[in-house]
TIMARDO-749830 format. One line per field, with one value per residue (C-alpha): residue number from 1; residue in one letter; x negated, y, z negated. Coordinates in nm, 4 decimals. Layout:
! TIMARDO-749830
pos <- (NUM, ...)
code <- (A, ...)
u <- (X, ...)
v <- (Y, ...)
w <- (Z, ...)
END
This chain:
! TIMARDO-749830
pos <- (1, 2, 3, 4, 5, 6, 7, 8, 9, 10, 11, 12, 13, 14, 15, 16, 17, 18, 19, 20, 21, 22, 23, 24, 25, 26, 27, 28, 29, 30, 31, 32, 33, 34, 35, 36, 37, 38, 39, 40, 41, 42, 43, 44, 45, 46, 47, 48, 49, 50, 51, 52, 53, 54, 55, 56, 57, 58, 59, 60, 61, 62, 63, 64, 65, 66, 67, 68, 69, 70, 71, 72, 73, 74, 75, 76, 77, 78, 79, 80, 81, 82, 83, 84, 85, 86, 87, 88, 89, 90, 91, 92, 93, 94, 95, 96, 97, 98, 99, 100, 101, 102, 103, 104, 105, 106, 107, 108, 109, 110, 111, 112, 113, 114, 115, 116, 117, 118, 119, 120, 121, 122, 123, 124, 125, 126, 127, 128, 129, 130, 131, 132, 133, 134, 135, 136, 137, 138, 139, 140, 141, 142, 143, 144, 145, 146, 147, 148, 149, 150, 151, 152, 153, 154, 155, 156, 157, 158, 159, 160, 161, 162, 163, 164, 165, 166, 167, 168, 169, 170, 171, 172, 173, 174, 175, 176, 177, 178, 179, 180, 181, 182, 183, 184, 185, 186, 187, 188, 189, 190, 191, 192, 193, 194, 195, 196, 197, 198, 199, 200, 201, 202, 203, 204, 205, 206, 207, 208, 209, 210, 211, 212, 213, 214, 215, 216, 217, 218, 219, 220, 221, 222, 223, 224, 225, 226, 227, 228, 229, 230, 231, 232, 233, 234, 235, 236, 237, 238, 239, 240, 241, 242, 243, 244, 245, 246, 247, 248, 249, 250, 251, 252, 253, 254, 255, 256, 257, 258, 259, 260, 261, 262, 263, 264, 265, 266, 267, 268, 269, 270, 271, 272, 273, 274, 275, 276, 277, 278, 279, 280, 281, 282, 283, 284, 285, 286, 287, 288, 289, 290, 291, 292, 293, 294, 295, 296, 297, 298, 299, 300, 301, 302, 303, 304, 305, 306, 307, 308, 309, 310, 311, 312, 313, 314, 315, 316, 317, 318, 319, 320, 321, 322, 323, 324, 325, 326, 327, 328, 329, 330, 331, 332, 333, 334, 335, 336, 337, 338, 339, 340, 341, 342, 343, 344, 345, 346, 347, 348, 349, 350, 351, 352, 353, 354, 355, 356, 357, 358, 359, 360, 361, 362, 363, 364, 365, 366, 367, 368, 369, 370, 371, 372, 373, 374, 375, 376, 377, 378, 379, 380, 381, 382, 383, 384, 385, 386, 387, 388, 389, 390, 391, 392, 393, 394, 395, 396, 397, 398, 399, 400, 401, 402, 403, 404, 405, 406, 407, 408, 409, 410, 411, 412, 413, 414, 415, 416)
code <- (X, X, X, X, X, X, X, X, X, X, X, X, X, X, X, X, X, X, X, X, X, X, X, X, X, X, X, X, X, X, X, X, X, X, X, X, X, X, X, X, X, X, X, X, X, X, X, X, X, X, X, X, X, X, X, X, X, X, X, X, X, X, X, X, X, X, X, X, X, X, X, X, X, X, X, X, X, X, X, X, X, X, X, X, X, X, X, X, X, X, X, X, X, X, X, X, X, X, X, X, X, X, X, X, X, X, X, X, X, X, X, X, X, X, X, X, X, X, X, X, X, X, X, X, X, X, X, X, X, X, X, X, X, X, X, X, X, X, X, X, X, X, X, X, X, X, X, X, X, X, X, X, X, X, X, X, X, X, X, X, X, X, X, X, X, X, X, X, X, X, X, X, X, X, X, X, X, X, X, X, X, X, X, X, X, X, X, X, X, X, X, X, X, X, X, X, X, X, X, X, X, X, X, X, X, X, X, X, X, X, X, X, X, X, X, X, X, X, X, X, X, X, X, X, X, X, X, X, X, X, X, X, X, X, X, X, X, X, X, X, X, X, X, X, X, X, X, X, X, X, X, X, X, X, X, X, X, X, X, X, X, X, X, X, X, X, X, X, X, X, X, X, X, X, X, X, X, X, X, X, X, X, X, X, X, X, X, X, X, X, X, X, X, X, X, X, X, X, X, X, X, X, X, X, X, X, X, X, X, X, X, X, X, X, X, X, X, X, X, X, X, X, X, X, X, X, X, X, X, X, X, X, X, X, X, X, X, X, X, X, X, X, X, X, X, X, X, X, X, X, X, X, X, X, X, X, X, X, X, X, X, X, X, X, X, X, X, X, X, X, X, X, X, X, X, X, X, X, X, X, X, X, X, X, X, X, X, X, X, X, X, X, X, X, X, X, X, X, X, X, X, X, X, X, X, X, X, X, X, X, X, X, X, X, X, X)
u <- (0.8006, 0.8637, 0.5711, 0.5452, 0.3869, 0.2068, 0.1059, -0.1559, 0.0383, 0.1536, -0.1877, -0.3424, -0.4853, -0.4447, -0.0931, -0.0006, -0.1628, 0.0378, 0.3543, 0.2879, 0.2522, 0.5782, 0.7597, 0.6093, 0.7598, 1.0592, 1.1458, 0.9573, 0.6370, 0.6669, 0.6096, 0.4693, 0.2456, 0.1351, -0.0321, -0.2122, -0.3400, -0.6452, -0.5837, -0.4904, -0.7096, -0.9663, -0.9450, -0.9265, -1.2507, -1.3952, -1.3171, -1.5398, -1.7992, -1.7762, -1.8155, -2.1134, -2.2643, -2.2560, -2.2324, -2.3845, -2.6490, -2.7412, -2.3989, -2.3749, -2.4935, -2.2801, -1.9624, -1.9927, -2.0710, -1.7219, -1.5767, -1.7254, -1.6725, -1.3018, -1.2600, -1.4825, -1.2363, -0.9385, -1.1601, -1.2503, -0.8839, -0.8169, -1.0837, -1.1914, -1.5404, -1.7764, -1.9741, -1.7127, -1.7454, -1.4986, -1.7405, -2.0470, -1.7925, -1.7007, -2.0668, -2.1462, -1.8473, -2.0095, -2.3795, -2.2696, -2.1199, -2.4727, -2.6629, -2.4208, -2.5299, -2.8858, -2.8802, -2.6248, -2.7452, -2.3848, -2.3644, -1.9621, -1.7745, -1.4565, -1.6402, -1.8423, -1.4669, -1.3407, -1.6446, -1.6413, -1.2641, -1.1671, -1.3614, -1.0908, -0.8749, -1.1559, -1.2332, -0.8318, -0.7454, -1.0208, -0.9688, -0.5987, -0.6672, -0.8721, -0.6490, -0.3436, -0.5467, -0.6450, -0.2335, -0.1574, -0.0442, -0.2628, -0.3531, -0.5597, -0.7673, -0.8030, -0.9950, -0.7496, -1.0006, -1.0314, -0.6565, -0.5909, -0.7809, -0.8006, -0.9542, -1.2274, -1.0204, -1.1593, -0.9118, -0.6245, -0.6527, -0.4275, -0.3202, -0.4431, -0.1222, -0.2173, -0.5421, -0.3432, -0.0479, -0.2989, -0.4729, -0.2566, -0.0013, -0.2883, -0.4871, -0.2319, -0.1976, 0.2126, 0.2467, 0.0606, 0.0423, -0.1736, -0.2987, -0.4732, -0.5170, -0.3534, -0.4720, -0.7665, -0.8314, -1.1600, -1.2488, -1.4139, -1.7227, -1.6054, -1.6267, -1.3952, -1.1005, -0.8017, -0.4659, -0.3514, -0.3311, -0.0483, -0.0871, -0.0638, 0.2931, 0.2110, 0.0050, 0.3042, 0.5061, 0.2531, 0.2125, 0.6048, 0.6498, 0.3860, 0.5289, 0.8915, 0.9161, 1.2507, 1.1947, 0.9647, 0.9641, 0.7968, 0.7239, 0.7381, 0.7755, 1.0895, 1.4326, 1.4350, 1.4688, 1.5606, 1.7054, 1.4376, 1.0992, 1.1578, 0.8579, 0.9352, 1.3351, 1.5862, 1.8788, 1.7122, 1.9522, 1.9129, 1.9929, 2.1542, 2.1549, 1.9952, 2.0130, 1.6349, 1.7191, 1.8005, 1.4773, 1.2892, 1.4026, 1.3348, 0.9982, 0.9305, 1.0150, 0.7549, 0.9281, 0.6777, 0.8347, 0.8010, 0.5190, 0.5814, 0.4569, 0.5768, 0.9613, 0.9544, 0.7887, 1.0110, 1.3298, 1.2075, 1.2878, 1.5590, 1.3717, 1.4997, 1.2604, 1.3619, 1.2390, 1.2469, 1.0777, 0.8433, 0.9601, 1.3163, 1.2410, 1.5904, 1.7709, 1.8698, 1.6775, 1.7236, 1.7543, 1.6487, 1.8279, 2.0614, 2.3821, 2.5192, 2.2975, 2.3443, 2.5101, 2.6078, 2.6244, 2.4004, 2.1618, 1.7827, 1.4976, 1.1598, 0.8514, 0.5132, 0.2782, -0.0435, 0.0344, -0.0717, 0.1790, 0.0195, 0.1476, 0.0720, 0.1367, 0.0669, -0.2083, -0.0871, 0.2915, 0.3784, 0.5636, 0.4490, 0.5974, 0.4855, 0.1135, 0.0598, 0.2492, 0.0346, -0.2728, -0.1869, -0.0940, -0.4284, -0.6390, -0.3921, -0.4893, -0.8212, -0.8788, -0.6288, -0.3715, -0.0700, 0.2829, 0.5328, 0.7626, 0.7861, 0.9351, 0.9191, 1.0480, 0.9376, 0.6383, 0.5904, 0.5194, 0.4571, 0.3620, 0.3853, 0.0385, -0.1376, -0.5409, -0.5881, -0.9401, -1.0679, -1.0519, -0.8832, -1.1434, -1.2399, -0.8842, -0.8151, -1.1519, -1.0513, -0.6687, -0.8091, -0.9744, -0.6271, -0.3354, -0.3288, -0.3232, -0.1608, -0.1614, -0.0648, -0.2248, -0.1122, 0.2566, 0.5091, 0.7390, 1.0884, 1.3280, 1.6352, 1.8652, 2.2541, 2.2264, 2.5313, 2.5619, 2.4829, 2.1503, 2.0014, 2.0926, 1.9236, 1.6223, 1.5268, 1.6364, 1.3076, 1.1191, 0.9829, 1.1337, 0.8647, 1.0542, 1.3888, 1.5245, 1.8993, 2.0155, 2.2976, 2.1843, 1.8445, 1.7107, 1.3671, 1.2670, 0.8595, 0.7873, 0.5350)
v <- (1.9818, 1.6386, 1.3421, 1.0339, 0.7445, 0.4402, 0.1792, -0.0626, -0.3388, -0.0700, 0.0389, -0.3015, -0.2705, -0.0645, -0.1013, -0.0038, 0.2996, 0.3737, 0.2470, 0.5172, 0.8159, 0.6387, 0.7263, 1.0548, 1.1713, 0.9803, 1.1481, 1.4548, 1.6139, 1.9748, 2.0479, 1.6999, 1.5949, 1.1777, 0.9393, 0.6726, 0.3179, 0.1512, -0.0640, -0.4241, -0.5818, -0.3622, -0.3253, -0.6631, -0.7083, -0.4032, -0.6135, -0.8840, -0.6254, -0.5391, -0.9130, -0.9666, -0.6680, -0.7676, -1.2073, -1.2625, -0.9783, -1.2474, -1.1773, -0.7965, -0.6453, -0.8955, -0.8617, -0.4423, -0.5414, -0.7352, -0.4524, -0.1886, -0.4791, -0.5148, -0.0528, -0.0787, -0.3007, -0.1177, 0.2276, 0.0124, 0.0079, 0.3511, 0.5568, 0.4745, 0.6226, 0.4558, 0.7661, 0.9508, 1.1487, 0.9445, 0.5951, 0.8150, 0.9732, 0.6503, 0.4577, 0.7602, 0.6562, 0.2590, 0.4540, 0.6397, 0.3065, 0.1453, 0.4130, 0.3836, 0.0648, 0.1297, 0.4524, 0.2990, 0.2691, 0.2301, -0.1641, -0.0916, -0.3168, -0.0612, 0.2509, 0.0764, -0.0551, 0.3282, 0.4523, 0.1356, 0.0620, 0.4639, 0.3953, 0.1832, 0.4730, 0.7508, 0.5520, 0.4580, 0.8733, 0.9516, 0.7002, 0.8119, 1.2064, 1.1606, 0.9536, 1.1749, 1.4535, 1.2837, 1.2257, 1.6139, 1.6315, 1.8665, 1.8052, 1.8828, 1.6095, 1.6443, 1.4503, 1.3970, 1.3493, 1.7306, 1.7828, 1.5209, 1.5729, 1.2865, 1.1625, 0.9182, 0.5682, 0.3711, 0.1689, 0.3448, 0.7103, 0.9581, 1.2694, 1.5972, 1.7515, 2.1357, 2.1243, 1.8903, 2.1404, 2.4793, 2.2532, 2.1268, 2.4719, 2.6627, 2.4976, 2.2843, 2.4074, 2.3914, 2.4711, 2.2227, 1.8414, 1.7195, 1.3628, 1.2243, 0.9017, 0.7317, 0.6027, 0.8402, 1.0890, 1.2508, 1.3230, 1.6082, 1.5119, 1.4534, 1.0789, 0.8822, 0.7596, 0.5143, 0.5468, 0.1905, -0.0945, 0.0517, 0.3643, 0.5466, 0.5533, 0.7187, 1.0040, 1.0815, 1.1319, 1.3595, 1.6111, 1.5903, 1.6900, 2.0084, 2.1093, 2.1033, 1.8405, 1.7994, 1.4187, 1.1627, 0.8472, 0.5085, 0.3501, -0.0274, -0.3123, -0.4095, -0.2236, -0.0707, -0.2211, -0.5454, -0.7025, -0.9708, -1.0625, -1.2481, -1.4252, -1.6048, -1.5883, -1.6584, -1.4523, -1.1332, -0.8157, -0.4515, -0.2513, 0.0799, 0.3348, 0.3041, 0.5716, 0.6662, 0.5160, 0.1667, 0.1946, 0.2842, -0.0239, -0.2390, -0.1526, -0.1399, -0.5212, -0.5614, -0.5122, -0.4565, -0.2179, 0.1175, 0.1463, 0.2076, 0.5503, 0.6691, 0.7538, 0.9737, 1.3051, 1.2316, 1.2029, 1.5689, 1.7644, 1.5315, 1.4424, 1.1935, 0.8584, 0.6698, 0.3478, 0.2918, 0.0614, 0.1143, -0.1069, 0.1103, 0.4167, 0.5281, 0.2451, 0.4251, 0.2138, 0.2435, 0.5996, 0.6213, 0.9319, 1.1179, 0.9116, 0.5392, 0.3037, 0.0325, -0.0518, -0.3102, -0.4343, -0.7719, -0.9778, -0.8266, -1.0647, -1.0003, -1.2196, -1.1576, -1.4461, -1.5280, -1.4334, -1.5364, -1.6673, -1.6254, -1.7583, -1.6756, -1.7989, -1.6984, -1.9575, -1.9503, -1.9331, -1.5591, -1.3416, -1.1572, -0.8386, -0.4683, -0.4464, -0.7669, -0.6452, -0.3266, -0.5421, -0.7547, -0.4045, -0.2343, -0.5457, -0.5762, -0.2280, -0.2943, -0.5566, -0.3775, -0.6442, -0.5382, -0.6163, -0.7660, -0.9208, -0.9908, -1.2239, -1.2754, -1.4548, -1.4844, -1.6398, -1.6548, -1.3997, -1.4711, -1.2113, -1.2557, -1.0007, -0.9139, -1.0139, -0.7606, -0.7157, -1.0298, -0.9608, -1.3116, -1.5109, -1.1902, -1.1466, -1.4950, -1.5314, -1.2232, -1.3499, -1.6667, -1.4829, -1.4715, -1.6704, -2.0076, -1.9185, -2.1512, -1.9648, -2.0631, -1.9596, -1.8582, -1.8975, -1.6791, -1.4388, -1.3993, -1.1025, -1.0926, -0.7935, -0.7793, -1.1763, -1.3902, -1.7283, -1.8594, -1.6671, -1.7910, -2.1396, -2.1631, -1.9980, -2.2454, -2.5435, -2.7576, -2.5299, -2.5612, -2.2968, -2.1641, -1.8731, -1.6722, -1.3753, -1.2175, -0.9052, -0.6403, -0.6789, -0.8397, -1.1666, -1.2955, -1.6094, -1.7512, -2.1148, -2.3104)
w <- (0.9160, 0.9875, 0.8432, 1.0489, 0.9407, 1.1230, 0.9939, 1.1261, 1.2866, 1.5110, 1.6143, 1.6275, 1.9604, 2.2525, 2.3623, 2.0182, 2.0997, 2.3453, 2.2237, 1.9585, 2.2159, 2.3561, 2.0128, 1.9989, 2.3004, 2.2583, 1.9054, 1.9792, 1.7848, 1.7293, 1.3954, 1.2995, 1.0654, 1.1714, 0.8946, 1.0636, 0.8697, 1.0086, 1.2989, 1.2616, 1.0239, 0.9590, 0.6310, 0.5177, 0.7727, 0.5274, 0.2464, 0.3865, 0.4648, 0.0917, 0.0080, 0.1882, 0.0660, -0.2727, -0.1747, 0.1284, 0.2682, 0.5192, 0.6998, 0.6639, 0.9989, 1.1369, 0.9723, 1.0400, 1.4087, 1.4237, 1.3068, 1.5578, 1.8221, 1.7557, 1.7745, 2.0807, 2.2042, 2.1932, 2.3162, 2.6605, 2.6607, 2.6165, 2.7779, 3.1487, 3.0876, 2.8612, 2.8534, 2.6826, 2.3799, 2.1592, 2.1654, 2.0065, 1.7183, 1.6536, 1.6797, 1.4308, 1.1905, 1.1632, 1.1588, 0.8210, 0.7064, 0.7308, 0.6155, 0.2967, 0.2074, 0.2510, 0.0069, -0.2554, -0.5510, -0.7361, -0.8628, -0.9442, -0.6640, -0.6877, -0.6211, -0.3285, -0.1868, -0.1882, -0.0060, 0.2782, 0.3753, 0.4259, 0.7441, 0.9119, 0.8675, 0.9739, 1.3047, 1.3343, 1.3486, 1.5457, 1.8042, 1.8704, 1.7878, 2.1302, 2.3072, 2.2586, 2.4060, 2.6895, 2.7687, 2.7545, 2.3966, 2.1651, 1.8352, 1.5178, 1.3790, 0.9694, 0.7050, 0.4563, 0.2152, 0.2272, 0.1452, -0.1318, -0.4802, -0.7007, -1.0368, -0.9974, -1.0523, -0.7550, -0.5830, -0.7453, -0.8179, -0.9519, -0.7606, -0.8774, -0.7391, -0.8661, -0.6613, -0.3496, -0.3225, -0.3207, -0.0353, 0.1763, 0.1570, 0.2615, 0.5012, 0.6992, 1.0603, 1.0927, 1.4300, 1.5948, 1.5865, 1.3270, 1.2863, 0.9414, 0.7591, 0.5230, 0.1802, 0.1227, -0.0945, -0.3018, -0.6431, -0.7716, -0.6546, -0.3116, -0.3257, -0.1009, -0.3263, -0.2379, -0.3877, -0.3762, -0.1184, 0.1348, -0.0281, 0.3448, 0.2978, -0.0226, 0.1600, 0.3990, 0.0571, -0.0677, 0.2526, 0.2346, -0.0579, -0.0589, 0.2604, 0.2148, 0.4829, 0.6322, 0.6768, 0.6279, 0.8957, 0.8743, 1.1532, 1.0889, 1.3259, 1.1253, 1.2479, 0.8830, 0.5085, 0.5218, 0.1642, 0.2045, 0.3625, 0.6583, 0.6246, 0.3387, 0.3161, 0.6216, 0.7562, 0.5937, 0.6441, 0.7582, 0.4465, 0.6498, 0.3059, 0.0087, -0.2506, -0.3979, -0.7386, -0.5746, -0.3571, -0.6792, -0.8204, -0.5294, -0.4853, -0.8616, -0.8640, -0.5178, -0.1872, 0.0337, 0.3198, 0.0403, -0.2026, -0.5217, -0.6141, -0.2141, -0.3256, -0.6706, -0.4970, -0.2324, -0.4989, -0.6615, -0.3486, -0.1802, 0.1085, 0.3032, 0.4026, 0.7231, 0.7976, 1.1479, 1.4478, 1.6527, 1.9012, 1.9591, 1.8145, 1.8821, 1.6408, 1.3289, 1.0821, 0.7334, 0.5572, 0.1990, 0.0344, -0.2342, -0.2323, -0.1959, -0.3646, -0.1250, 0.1958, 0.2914, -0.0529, -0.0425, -0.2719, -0.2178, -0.2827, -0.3372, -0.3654, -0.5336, -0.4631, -0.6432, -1.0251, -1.3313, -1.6030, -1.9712, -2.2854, -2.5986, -2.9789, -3.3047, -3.4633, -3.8301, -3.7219, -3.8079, -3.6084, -3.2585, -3.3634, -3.2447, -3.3965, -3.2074, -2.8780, -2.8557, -2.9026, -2.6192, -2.4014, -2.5064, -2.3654, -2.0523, -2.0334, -2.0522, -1.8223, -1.5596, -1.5488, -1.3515, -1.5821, -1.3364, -1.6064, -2.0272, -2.2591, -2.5843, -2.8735, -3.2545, -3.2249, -2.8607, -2.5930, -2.2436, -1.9750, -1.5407, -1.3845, -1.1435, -1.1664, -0.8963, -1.0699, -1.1366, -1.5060, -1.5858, -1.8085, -1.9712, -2.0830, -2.1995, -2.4122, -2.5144, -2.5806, -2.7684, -3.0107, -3.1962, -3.0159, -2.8700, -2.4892, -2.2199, -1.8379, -1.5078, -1.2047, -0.8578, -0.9417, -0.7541, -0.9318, -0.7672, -0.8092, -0.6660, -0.7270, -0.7343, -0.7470, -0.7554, -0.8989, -0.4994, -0.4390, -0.7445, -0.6724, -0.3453, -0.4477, -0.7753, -0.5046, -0.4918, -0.7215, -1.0827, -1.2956, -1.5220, -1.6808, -1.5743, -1.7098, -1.6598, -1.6968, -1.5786, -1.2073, -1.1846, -1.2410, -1.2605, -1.1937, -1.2252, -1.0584, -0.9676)
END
């Protein structure tokens, strides 16, 4: 089988909906499994349905309508008769979402977020299952919730991948179209789960992998892997290879164009993962497989914006050696701080997260209980791999240098 996956810049409206039968028929569909994103925005309108849920109840019946709005939109678009069944499947989808909100009793903002944003990508599937039967091609609609079996950590859950495979070997229809969404899964009590912002590409990996897929395709509106993000670095380059290891790496340190967790089921069974647009769908794109690490052979950079830089010190002088270091892990652990980068010295250790959780004052009251704790906010951690003297100049040009680290083919930079 072949996976495709869209993302939702390429069904952000309409035309994107067609562009994507377009591809379909371009590259062809038998034996296809498509992951779809929610459309646009959606789920960062979700996340201000979530918001006002727990913020701002005054605005929540109209941030949901916004929503529906926007889907009912793009179905005007799509469907010339307003009395046709695909607007009362999806008026049902933003019904249940109410109704939610009205019956929850759950006070935990993560488990709320997994049940509210899998909607974008409910409505999303639904909305283009329809429309691709309306152009001729046939298809089989599935809620991938049904498929992949998680544990019950909200926002980013683990794959049960015993249960997953048994799931998706047996019930997967392979001789047909099928379309699903990305991002979702359940746990054992058949709560919606998420696995991870931009996790969809992370589903495609994990129907690839339990069904042997020849290929896996992203469909991006990039031509392929570039070794930078154009919107924050000029004269970014199409990378045309790039062996698994190297793409591990990359997206280890943050590139955005493969999430992290998408490539090591893929790396098991050799699959190969093409990044492709959806613009030309006949450009080769970028092929992530067994074999040269990178070509061309060019400087990548890679940007994470919004971290926190945290210093600690001993307060009587001694050493920050390993009981201390596992201390500071456990509470990081705790308060699910993401590590992006270390350093440490004798009596010194500083550490570059993630406060994906909000857990920041927790941690530092927590911290200042037995080091003297400096931190900087919303500084931006640069990686650049296989620098040269050059690249690292131009990117600390203007910049204040908060911490850098070298080694064999990496460096890390922190500024302000």
């Amino acid at each position: 089988m072949h996976i495709f996956k869209f993302g939702g810049a390429s069904v952000k409206d309409a035309e994107g909906v067609k562009n994507l039968v377009k591809v379909l028929k371009t590259v062809g569909y038998s034996e296809t499994l498509v992951v779809v994103s929610a459309m646009g925005k959606t789920t960062n309108a979700l996340e201000e349905v979530i918001y006002n849920y727990f913020n701002n109840t005054k605005e929540l019946q109209s941030s949901i309508q916004d929503v529906k709005k926007y889907h009912n939109a793009i179905l005007l678009d799509l469907f010339d008769n307003e009395n046709h069944p695909v607007f009362n499947t999806v008026s049902n989808f933003f019904n249940d979402l109410t109704v939610f909100f009205e019956r929850n009793k759950s006070p935990d903002y993560n488990f709320v977020y997994d049940q509210v944003v899998g909607f974008g990508e409910l409505v999303s599937t639904s909305i283009i299952s329809t429309y691709l039967e309306t152009v001729g091609i046939k298809n089989n609609w599935l809620d991938v919730r049904e498929f992949i079996k998680t544990d019950n950590f909200n926002r980013n859950a683990k794959v049960d991948w015993e249960k997953t495979q048994d799931i998706i070997t047996n019930k997967t229809e392979k001789n047909i179209l099928n379309i699903t969404q990305g991002f979702l899964g359940s746990d054992a009590n058949n709560f919606t789960t998420t696995l991870g912002r931009e996790g969809s590409d992370y589903t495609a990996a994990i129907f690839a992998y339990c069904l042997n897929a020849e290929s896996v395709t992203i469909w991006k509106d990039v031509p392929g892997v570039l070794n930078a993000d154009p919107r924050f670095f000029e004269n970014a380059k199409l990378l045309n290879q790039i062996s698994y290891r190297e793409a591990i790496e990359l997206a280890f340190y943050g590139a955005s164009v493969i999430h992290p967790k998408t490539l090591q089921p893929l790396q098991r069974k050799e699959i190969p993962l093409y990044v492709k647009s959806f613009l030309n769908p006949k450009d080769t794109g970028t092929c992530v497989s067994k074999g040269v690490d990178l070509e061309p052979e060019t400087p990548c950079f890679i940007v994470k914006k919004n971290q926190v830089l945290i210093s600690l010190s001993s307060l009587d002088f001694s050493f920050i050696v390993e009981e201390n270091i596992s201390k500071i892990f456990n509470l990081l652990h705790l308060y699910k701080m993401k590590v992006d980068m270390i350093q440490n010295s004798a009596i010194s250790f500083s550490v570059c997260v993630d406060n994906n959780y909000n857990n920041l004052e927790k941690l530092l009251q927590h911290l200042k209980a037995k080091f003297k704790v400096t931190y900087h906010e919303n500084v931006s951690l640069y990686t650049i791999r296989h620098y040269d003297e050059k690249s690292i100049q131009n990117l600390e040009q203007n910049k204040s240098v908060l911490m850098k680290q070298l080694y064999l083919d990496t460096v890390q930079i922190v500024t302000k």
